[in-house]
N, C-alpha and C positions, 0 to 999 in steps of 0.2 A: 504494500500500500504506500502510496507515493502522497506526501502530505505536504503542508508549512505550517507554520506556527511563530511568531510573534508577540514577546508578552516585554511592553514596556513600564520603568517605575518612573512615577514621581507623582507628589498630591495636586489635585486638579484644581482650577479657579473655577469659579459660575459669571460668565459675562452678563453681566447686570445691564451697566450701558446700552440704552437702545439703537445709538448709533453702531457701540462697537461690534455690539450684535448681529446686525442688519450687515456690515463691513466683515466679518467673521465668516457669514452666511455662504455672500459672495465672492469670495476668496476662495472659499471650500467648493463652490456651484463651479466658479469657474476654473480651478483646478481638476474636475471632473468633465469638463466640458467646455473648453472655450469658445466665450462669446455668448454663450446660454443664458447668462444674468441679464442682458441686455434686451432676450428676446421673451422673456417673460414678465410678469406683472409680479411685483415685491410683493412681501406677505403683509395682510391687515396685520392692523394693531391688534386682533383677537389672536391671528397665530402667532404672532408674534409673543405675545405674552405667555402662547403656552407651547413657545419652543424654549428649551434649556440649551443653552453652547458653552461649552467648558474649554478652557485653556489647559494645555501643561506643556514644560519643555521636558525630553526627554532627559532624566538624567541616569537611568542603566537602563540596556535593553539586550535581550536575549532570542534570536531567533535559531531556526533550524527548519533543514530544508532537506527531507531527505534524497532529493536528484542532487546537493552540491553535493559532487566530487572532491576526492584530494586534488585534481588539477581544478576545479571550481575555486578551492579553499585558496589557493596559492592566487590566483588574479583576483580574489572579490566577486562579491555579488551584489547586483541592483537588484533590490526590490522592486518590482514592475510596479507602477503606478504612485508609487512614494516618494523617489525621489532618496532615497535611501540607499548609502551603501554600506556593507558589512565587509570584514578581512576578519579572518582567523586567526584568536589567538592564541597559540602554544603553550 
């Protein structure tokens, strides 16, 4: 079975700010999609109150992949769609 797994630490923030919120939103829309933010209609003040957006910086994270190889381990690996990259430590 061929799997990944990704588990990062550190304690989250709750973006309060309804600006920084609404700007969190679209960052994350358009990192999934660009140009998407611009083609859709922003969320009312109703969803908007009953969406939560948490902050956090990563500060330890452990992943595992089991297709990376020992020649994987030696170049690194991107995390497809993250933006993330990993090297092995010994």
């Amino acid at each position: 079975m061929n799997y990944r797994s990704l588990v990062a630490f550190r304690r989250a923030r709750k973006i309060v700010d309804p600006e920084q919120k609404i700007n969190s939103l679209r960052v994350i829309s358009e990192h999934l999609i660009a140009g998407r933010w611009q083609d859709v209609r922003g969320p009312s003040e109703k969803e908007s109150k009953a969406t939560t957006v948490l902050e956090f910086s990563i500060e330890e994270a452990s992943f595992k992949d089991t297709r990376w190889t020992a020649a994987g381990r030696r170049e690194g690996l991107r995390v497809a769609g993250m933006g993330w990259n990993f090297t092995a430590r010994d």
